[in-house]
Every structure is written in structure tokens, then in C-alpha cells.
N, C-alpha and C positions, 0 to 999 in steps of 0.2 A: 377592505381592499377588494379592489373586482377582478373578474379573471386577468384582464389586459394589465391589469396594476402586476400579476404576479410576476411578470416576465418584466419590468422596471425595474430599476435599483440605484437607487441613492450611493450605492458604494461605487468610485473610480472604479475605470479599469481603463490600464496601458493598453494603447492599440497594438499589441503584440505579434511575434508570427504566430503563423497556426503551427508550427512543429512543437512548441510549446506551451499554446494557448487552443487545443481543437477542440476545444465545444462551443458553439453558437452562443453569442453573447448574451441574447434569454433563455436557453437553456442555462448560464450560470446564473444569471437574476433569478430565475427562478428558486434555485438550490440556494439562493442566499435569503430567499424569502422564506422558505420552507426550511430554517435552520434546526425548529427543536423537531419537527418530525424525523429529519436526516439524522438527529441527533437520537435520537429517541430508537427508530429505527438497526443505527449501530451498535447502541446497546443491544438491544434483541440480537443483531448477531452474533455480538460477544459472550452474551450470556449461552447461544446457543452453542457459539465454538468452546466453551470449554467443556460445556455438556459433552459436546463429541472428542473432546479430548482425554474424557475421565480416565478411559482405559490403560489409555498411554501416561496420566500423569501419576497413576497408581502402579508403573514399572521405573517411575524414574526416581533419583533421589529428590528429595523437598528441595535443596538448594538450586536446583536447575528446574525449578519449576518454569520460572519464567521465560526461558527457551523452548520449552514445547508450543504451547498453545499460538503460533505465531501470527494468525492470519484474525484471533479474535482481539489480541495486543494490539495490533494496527488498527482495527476498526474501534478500540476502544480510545487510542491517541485521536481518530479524528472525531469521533465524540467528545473528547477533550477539549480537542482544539476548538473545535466549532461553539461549545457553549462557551469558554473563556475569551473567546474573541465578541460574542453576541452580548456577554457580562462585563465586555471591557475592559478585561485582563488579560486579552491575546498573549502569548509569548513564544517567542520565533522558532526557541528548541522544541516546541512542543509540535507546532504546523506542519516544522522538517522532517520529526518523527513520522507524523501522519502522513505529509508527503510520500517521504521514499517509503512505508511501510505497506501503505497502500499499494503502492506500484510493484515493491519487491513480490508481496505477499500475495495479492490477487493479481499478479500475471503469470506468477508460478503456480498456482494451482492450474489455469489454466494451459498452462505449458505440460505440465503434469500429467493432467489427464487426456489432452493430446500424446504425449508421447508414448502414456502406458495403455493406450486406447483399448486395446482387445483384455489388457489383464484390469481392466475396471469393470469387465464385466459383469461382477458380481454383483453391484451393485445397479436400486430397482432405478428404473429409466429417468422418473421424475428426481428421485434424491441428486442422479448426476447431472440432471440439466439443471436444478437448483444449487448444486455446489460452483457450476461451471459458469452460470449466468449472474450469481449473485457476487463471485470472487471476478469477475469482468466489471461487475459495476465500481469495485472496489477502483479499479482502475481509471475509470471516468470520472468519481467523484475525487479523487486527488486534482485533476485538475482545475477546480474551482478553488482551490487554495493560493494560487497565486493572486487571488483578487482581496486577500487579508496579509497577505506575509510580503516580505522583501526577500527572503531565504540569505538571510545576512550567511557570512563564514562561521559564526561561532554557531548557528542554531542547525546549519546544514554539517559542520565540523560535527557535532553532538549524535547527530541521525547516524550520521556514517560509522563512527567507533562502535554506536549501538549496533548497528545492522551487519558491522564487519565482525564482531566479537560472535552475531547470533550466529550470524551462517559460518563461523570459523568451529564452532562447537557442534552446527548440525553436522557439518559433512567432513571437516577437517579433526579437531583435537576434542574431544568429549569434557577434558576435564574433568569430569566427575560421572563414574556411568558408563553408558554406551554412548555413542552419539546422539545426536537430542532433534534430527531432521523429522518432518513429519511421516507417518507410517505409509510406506512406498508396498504396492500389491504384489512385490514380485522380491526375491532375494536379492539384497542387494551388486551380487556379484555376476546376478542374472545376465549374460550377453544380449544387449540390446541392439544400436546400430552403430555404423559409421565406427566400429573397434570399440564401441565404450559397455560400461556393465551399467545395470540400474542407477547406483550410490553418482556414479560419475556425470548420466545422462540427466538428474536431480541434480545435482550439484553445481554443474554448467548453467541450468537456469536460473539457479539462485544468483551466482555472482554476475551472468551477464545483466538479470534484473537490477544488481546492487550498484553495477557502474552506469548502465541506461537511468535509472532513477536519479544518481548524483550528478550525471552531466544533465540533464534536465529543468533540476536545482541554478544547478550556476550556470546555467545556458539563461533560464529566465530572470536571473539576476542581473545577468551582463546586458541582456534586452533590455530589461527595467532601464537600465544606466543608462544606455546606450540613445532611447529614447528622453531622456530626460536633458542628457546632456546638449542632443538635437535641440531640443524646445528653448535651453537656457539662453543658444546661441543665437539661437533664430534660423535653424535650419530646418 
């Protein structure tokens, strides 16, 4: 394939809005060409997020392992998704995973590390421009999922109970342990701004991410329709 071939693609895609669809149509060809590097890629940051998780998953009980590590979960469901869609076993609860997981997980760190700006300053300059630009890209790359999936209600229903249970254990009910949010720089009961303490100003990003992500979902769903139903009629 030659350069100009990489930004082509054989895969449809609905002529969408852009509040739903904002990346340049060869900017997704591309990412649809380049499936096992993105793939390949994800891994490397899941293997590396739980590396950075060790500390933390070696204070929590075994059974709540799988709510810590949350932002290498996500990037492993789009590694998922992406090679079982490439292998032709796509499946929709798996895409919605990656969807909203991505969007929840790399928009809140970056939310995060805006909000706790000064108390990140421990950390060395490059680690935070590589936590904060590589948890952004998390974000752009969910959007090329809408060019595999339909975000049917049973596979975006699936994301949602996942994503509402995780962040109900981070910052709400532990169930088992302390709560299981990722490790915040500052006490949780720390005075931040606008009346709220650390646990709350985390907390607010999570679930405003978990409802932005799921109206996005069936925002692009009802477009899909919305579009299709135009073309059947002849409009």
C-alpha cells in the first residue's frame, strides 16, 4: 500500500455530524489501516498501566483487582476490539466497552491532572506530559470506533452497568476494601475549589465522563438511523 493508499479505506462510513464523528475522514482511514500497530501499541500501554498500578493493586483485596488498573482495562478492550473486528469476530459489547472506556478513562486523567495541577508536581516533567498526552490520545482513538460498530442498546446497556458499577466502587461504595479510585496526590478530603474536597472534584469527572461518553454512544446511534432512514426514503 503507498502512502496515499494509507488514508483510504474500504470500510463505509456514515456522513455523520462532527460533534460525534470529529476526526478527519483520513485521519480515521488511516487508524483503520494501521489496525495491529494501534493494536499492538495498546497493549504496550496496558502492560505498562498495570506496571504502574503494582503499588496500588498490592494494597487492594484480589477480588477488586479488576477496578483499579482502569485506564490500562480500557486500552486493553480497544485492543480487543480492534483485533476481533480485523479477525471478523467484531462484537458490539466489546467496541462499547472500548468506546465509553476510552473516553471515561483518558478524559479523566486529563481532567485530573488539570484540576490537581500544582499537587502533581512531583512528578518528572516528561512522565506528566506522557501520562497527559498519551491518556488524550485515548480519547481521539474512541472515535474511530464508530466506523465498526452500530452501538446497538444491548452492547452500549453492557458498557454502562460496567463503567456505572466501576466508578460506583471508586468514589461511591468500596464493597470490598477502601475504595478502588485511582491514587489522587492530595487527601482526599483536601479542600479544592468551587466548595468541593479532592474525592468529590475526582469523582465529578468520572461520572460527568460516564454520562458524555453514553450520550455520544446513542447520539451516534440515532445519527446512524437517522441517516439511513433519510437514504431509504429518498431524502
Amino acid at each position: 500500500m503507498n502512502v496515499r493508499g494509507l488514508f483510504e479505506s474500504d470500510v463505509p462510513r456514515e456522513d455523520l455530524p462532527r460533534y460525534v464523528a470529529p476526526l478527519p475522514e483520513p485521519l480515521e482511514n488511516l487508524a483503520l489501516n494501521l489496525v495491529w500497530p494501534i493494536v499492538l501499541v495498546n497493549l504496550a500501554g496496558t502492560a505498562f498501566g498495570f506496571y504502574y498500578y503494582g503499588f496500588q493493586l498490592a494494597r487492594t483485596p484480589t477480588a477488586m483487582w479488576p477496578f483499579v488498573p482502569d485506564s490500562p482495562v480500557a486500552t486493553l478492550f480497544l485492543a480487543a476490539a480492534l483485533a476481533a473486528w480485523k479477525l471478523g469476530h467484531g462484537r458490539e459489547w466489546l467496541t462499547a466497552l472500548a468506546f465509553l472506556g476510552n473516553i471515561i478513562l483518558g478524559g479523566w486523567t486529563v481532567w485530573v491532572h488539570l484540576a490537581f495541577w500544582p499537587e502533581f508536581g512531583y512528578l518528572h516533567p516528561a512522565m506528566r506530559q506522557f501520562l497527559i498526552w498519551s491518556h488524550a490520545a485515548m480519547v481521539l482513538q474512541a472515535f474511530v470506533l464508530h466506523r465498526i460498530a452500530e452501538f446497538s442498546p444491548l452492547g452500549v446497556g453492557t458498557a454502562t452497568a460496567w463503567y456505572a458499577l466501576d466508578t460506583t466502587v471508586d468514589y461511591f461504595i468500596p464493597v470490598r476494601g477502601d475504595l478502588h479510585h485511582t491514587f489522587l496526590p492530595v487527601a482526599r478530603e483536601e479542600p479544592l475549589f468551587l466548595g468541593a474536597d479532592a474525592l468529590g472534584v475526582a469523582g465529578a469527572g468520572a461520572v460527568g465522563l460516564l454520562v458524555f461518553a453514553l450520550y455520544l454512544a446513542m447520539a451516534t446511534r440515532v445519527e446512524k438511523g437517522r441517516l439511513r432512514r433519510d437514504r431509504s426514503s429518498g431524502g
